[in-house]
VMD Tcl script that draws the C-alpha trace (Angstrom):
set ca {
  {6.21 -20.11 -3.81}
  {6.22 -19.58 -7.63}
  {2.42 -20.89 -7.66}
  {1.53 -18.70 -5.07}
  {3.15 -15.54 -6.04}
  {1.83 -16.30 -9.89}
  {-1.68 -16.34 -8.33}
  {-0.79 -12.81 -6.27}
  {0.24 -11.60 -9.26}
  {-2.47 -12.39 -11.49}
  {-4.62 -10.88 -8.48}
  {-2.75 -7.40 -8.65}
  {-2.53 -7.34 -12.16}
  {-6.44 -7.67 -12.14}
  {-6.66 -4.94 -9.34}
  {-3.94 -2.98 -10.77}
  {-6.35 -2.53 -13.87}
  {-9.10 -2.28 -12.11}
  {-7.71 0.41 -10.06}
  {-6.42 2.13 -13.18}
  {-9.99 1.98 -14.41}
  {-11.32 3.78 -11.41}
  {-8.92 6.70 -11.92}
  {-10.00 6.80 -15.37}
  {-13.65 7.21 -14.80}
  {-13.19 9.20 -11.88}
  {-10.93 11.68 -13.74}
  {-13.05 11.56 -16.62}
  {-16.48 12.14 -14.87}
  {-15.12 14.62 -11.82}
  {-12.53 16.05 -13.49}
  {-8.94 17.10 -12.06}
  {-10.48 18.85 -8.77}
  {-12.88 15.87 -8.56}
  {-10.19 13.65 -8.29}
  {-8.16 15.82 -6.09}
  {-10.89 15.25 -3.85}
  {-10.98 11.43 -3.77}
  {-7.08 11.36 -3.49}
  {-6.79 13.15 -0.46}
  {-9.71 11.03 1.09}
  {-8.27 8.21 -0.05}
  {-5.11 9.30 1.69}
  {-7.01 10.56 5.00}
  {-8.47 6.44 4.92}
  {-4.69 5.37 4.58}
  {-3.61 7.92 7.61}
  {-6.68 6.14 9.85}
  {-5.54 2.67 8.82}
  {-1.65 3.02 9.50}
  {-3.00 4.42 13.03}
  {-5.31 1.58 13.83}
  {-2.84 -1.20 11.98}
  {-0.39 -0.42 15.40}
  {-2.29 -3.78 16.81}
  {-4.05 -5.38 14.24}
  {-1.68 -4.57 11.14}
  {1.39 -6.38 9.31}
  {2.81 -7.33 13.06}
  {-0.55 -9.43 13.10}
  {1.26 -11.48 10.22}
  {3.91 -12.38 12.57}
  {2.19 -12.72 15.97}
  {-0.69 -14.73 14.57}
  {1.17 -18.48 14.86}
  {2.71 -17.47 17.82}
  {-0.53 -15.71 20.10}
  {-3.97 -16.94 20.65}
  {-6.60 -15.94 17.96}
  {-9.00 -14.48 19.89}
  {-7.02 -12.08 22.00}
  {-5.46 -11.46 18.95}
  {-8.82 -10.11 17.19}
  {-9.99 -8.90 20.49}
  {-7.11 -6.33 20.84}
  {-7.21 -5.22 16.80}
  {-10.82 -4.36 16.78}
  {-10.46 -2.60 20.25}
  {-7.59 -0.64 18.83}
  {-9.12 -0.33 15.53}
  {-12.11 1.26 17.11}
  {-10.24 3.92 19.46}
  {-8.11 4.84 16.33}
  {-11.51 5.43 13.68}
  {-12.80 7.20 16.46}
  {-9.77 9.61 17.13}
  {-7.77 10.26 14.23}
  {-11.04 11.71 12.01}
  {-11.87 13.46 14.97}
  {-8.48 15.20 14.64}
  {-8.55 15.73 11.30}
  {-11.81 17.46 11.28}
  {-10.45 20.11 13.66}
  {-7.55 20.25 11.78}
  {-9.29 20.57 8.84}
  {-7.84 17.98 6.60}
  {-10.47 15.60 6.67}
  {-12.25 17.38 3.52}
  {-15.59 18.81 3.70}
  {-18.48 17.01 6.03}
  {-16.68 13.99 4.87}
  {-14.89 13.01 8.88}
  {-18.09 11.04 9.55}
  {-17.71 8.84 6.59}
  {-13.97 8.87 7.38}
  {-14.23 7.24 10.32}
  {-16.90 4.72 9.26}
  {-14.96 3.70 5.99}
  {-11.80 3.35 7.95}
  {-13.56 0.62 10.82}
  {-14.70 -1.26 8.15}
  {-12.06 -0.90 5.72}
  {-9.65 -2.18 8.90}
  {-11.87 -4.67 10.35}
  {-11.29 -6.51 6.15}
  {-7.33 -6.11 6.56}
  {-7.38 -7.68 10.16}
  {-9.19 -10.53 8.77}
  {-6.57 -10.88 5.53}
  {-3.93 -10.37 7.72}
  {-4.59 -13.41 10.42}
  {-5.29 -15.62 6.81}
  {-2.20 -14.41 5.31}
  {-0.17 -15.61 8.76}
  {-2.11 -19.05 8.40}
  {-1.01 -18.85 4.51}
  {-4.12 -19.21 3.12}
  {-3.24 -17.30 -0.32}
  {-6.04 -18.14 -2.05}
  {-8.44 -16.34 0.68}
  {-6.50 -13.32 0.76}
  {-6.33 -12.79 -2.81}
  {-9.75 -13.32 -3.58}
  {-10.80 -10.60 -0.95}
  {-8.25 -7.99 -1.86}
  {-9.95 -8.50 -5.56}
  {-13.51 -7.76 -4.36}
  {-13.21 -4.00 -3.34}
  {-11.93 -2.97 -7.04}
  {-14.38 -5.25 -8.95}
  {-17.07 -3.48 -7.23}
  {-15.92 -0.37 -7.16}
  {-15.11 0.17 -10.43}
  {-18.81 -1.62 -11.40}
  {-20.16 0.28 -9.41}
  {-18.66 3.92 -10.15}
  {-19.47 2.72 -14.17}
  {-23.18 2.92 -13.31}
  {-23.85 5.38 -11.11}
  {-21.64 8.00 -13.34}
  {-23.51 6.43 -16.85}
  {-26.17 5.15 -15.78}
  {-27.65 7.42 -13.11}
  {-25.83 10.16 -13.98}
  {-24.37 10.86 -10.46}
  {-21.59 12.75 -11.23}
  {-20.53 13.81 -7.47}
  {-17.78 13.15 -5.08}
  {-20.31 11.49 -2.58}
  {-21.05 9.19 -6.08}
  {-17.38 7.46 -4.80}
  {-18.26 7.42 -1.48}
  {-21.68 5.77 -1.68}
  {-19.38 2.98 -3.92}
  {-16.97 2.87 -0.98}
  {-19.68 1.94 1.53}
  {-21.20 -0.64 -0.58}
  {-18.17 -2.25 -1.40}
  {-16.09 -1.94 1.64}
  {-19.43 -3.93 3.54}
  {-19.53 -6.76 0.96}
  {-16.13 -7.18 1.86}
  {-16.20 -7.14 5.41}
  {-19.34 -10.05 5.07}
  {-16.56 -11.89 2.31}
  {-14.03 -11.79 4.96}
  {-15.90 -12.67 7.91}
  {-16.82 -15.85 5.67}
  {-13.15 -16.57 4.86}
  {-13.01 -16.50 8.67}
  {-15.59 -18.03 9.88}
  {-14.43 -21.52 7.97}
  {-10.53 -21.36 9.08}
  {-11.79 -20.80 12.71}
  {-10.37 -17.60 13.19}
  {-13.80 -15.83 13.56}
  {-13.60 -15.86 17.51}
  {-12.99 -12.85 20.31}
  {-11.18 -12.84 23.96}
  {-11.27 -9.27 25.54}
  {-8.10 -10.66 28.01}
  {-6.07 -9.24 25.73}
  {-3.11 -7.53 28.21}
  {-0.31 -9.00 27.24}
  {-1.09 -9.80 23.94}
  {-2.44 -6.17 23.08}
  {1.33 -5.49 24.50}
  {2.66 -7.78 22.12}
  {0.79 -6.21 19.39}
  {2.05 -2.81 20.08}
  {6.20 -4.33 20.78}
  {5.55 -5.60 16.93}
  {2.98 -3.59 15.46}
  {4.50 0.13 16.62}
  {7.76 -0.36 14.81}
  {6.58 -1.31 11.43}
  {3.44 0.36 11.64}
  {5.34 4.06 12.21}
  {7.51 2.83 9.49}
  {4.56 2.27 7.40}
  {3.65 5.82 8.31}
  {6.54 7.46 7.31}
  {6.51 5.63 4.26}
  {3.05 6.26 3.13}
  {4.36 10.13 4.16}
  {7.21 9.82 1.80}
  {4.81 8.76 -1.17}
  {1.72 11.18 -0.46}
  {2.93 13.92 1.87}
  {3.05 16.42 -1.53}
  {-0.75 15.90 -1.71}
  {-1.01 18.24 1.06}
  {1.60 20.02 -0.32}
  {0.39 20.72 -3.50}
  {-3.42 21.10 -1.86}
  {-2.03 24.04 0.36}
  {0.26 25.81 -2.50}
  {-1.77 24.83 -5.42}
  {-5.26 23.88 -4.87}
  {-6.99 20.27 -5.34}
  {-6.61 20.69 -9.29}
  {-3.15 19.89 -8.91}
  {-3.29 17.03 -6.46}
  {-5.90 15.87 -8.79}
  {-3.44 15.70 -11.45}
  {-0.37 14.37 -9.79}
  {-2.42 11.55 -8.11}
  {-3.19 10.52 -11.71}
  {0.72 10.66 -12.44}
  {0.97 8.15 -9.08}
  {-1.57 6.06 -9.91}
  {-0.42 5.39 -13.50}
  {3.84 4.43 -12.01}
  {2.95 3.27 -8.67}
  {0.67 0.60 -10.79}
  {4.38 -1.01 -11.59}
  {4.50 -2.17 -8.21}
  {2.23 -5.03 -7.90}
  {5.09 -6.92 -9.23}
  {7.12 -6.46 -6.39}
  {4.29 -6.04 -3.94}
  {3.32 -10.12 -5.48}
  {6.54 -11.35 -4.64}
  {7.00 -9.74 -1.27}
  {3.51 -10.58 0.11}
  {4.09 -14.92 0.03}
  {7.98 -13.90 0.32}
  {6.52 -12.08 3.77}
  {4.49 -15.17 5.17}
  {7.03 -17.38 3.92}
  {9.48 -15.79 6.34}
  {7.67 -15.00 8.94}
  {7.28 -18.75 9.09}
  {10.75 -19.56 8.58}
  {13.63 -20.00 11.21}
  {16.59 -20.43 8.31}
  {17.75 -16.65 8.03}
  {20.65 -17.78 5.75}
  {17.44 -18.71 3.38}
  {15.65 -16.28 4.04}
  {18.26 -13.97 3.11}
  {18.64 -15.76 -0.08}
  {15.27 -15.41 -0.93}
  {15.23 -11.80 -0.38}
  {18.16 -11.28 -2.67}
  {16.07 -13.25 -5.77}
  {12.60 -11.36 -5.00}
  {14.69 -8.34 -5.03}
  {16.16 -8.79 -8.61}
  {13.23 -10.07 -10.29}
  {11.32 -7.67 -8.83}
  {13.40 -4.71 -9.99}
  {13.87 -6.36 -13.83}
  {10.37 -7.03 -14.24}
  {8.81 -3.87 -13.00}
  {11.20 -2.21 -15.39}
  {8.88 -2.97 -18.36}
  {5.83 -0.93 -17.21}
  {8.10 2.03 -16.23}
  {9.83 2.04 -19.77}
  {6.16 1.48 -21.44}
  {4.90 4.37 -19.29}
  {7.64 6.65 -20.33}
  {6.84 6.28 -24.26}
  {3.28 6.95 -24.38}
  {2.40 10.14 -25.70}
  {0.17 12.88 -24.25}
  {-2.67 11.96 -26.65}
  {-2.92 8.62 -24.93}
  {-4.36 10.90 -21.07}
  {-6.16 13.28 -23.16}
  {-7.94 10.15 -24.95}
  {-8.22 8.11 -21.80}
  {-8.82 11.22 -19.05}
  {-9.52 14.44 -20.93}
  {-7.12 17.60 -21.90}
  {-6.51 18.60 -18.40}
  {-4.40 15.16 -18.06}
  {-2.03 15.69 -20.90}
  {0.66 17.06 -18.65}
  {1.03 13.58 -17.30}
  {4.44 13.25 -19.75}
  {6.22 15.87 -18.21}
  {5.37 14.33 -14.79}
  {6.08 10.77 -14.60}
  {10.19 10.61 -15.99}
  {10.63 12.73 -12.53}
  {8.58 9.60 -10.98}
  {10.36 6.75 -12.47}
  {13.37 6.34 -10.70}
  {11.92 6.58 -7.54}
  {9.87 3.87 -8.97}
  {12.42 1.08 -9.04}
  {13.94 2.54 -5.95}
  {10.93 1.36 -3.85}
  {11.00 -2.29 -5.29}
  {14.46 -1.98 -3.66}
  {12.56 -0.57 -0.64}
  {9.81 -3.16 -0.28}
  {12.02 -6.48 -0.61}
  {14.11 -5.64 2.20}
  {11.49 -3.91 4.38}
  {9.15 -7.30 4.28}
  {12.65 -9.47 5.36}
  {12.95 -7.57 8.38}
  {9.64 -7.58 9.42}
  {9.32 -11.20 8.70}
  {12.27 -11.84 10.90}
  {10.72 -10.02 13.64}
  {13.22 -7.34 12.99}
  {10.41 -4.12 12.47}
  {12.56 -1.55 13.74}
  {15.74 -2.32 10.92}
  {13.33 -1.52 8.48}
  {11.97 1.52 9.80}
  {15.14 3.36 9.85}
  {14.68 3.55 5.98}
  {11.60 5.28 6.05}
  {12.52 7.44 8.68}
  {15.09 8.88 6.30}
  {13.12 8.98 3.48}
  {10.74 10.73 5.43}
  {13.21 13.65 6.71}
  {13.92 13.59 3.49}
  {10.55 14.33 2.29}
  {9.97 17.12 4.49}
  {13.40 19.25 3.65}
  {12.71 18.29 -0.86}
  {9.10 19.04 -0.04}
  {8.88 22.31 1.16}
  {11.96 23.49 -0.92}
  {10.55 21.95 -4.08}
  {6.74 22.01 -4.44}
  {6.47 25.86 -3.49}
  {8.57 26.44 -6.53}
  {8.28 23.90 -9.04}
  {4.62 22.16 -8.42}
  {4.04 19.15 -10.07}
  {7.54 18.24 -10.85}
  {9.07 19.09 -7.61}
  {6.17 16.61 -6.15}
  {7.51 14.26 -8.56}
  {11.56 14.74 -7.59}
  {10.65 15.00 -3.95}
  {9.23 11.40 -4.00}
  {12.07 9.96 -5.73}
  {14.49 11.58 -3.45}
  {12.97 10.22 -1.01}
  {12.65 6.67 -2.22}
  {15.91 6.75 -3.02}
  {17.29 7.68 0.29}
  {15.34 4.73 1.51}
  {16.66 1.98 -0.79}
  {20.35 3.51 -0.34}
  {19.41 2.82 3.61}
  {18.21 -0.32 3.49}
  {20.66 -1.71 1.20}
  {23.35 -0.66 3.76}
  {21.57 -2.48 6.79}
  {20.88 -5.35 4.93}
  {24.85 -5.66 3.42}
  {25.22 -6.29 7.22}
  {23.61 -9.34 7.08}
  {24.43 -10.59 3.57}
  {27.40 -8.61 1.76}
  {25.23 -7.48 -1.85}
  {27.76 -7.23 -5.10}
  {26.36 -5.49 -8.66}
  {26.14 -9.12 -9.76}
  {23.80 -9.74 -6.99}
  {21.06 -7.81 -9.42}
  {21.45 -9.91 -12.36}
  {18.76 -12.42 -13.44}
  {19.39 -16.26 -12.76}
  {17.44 -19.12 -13.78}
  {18.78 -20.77 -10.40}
  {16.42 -17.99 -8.61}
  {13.34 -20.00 -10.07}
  {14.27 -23.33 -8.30}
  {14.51 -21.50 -5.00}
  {11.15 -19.48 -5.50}
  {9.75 -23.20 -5.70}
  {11.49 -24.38 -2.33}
  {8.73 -24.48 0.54}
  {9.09 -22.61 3.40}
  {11.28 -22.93 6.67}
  {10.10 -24.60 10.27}
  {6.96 -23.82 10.90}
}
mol new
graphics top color blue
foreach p $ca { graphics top sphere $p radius 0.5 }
foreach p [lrange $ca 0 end-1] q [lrange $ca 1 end] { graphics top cylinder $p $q radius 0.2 }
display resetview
């Protein structure tokens, strides 16, 4: 495991800074409302994909040893179609799906999803290397991309980010598809009944867990939209982007510890392993946090522009909401490994209520900083939950979250029955 969650890591630290870049030069070139702009579209794309990922999602992870392949694709993309179809449709007449942008929407989200399925069936077959190397190829691009058509055309639009999106979104479908095509998982059945039924016993759970946890970290984008204008989501997705960068530590870890169980049939193991992911996770995500909370305001204004410098007063409200949701994803990825989607859900569905009662009591009246302490009230309602449900399985002491060099030699144990 230590091999393979170096590797993930090395691949998230690369698209972590990658990512980072692409805030930069979009904040930089489009400004705060600019960006506000991209963030909620972003977030409309995440909204389409938790719909569609009901089939061919994370429960794809843990179905995909277990079903047959092709019904298996058959019922994602079928799925995957009906939900890029619907939800931009309802967006638009809601009118959250921004601005003649529903039609892209719902193009970016098929073949954003149609990628995922594909690293999701390699990820159940544990073929690391593949899904690392396509998660890397939408940033690369991206960011590549957005350099030259801000610099070097001079296309300084929203639709700039969108025309990136297309481009690199379809190199990665025709990078995945390859990655399929030579594991044999490239192949369709439409008798997909009872495995589509499968899909949705698995995939609904976690999937409306996923939901209400995306909810919990973005819900004050619409928030601050409504009461504040895109400005202000502009600049809080900034403050996001900079601590939610932190997690690709845990997010590492928990994506082999998530195969790894899902594989496994020794829960007492499995239980172990969540405990060490758990505490290295939360240690070594500390460092970015603490580095994040030092820099000054001249460091955004240098990096972003003036508008940016209220980052600082942002992102202490963030932080311990931060290390709450390391908490959060360790435990969440155990219970869906073990087939157990709906334990983990009841988190999120807390952390969600709470969202909704912080959110509209805080962001009306404090902006930026209630959008901040809303999120880590809410992340920390979620790890207090799913510590609770998972001291039912293995009793957790305070010593539980101190570092041991033991944890090392069971990170390098292989995995359980296959």
């Amino acid at each position: 495991m230590i091999r393979n969650t170096v590797f993930t890591f090395s691949v998230k630290a690369l698209t972590a800074i990658l990512n980072f870049l692409i805030a930069v030069i979009t904040a930089r070139y489009l400004g705060a409302e600019g960006r506000g702009v991209i963030g909620i579209f972003v977030l409309n794309v995440s909204l389409v994909f938790m719909v569609g990922s009901l089939v061919g999602g994370a429960g794809l992870v843990y179905l995909a040893p277990r079903e047959d392949t092709g019904r298996l694709m058959g019922a994602s993309m079928i799925w995957a179609g009906i939900a890029c179809l619907a939800v931009p449709a309802l967006m638009h007449l809601l009118g959250l799906a921004g601005q003649g942008l529903a039609l892209h929407l719902g193009i970016i989200s098929m073949l954003h999803f149609s990628i995922r399925i594909h690293q999701n069936w390699l990820l159940a077959r544990e073929k690391i290397t593949a899904f690392n190397v396509i998660s890397l190829v939408h940033p690369l691009l991206m960011s590549m991309l957005l350099i030259f058509f801000f610099t070097v055309l001079k296309w300084r639009e929203v639709m700039a980010f969108i025309a990136a999106y297309y481009i690199t979104t379809i190199i990665g479908l025709l990078a995945s598809s390859g990655y399929m095509h030579a594991h044999g998982g490239l192949r369709f059945s439409f008798r997909i009944r009872r495995t589509a039924a499968s899909a949705f016993r698995m995939g609904g759970p976690i999937q409306a867990g996923n939901l209400m946890q995306l909810m919990n970290y973005r819900f004050s984008f619409y928030l601050l939209q409504v009461f504040y204008g895109k400005a202000q989501v502009g600049l809080y997705s900034m403050a996001t982007a900079f601590t939610e960068s932190s997690w690709m530590i845990a997010n590492s870890f928990a994506t082999v510890q998530y195969a790894r169980i899902s594989n496994s049939g020794d829960d007492a193991a499995n239980q172990a392993l969540t405990v060490a992911v758990m505490r290295w996770s939360l240690w070594l995500t500390l460092v970015p946090l603490v580095v994040l909370l030092v820099l000054p305001p001249e460091f955004y204004s240098f990096f972003l522009s003036g508008e940016f410098t209220v980052l600082p007063d942002i992102i202490p409200w963030l932080m311990p909401g931060m290390l709450c949701v390391v908490i959060s994803i360790a435990i969440s990825h155990y219970f869906s490994g073990s087939g157990n989607p709906k334990v983990g859900m009841i988190g999120s569905a807390a952390g969600f209520i709470t969202t909704l009662v912080a959110g509209f009591l805080l962001v009306p009246a404090y902006g930026l900083t209630g959008a901040a302490a809303t999120a880590s009230l809410s992340y920390a309602v979620s790890a207090i939950v799913g510590l609770y449900l998972f001291s039912k399985k293995r009793k957790l002491r305070p010593v539980d979250f101190i570092l041991r060099r033991a944890d090392l030699s069971l990170l390098k144990e292989p995995g359980g029955s296959r």
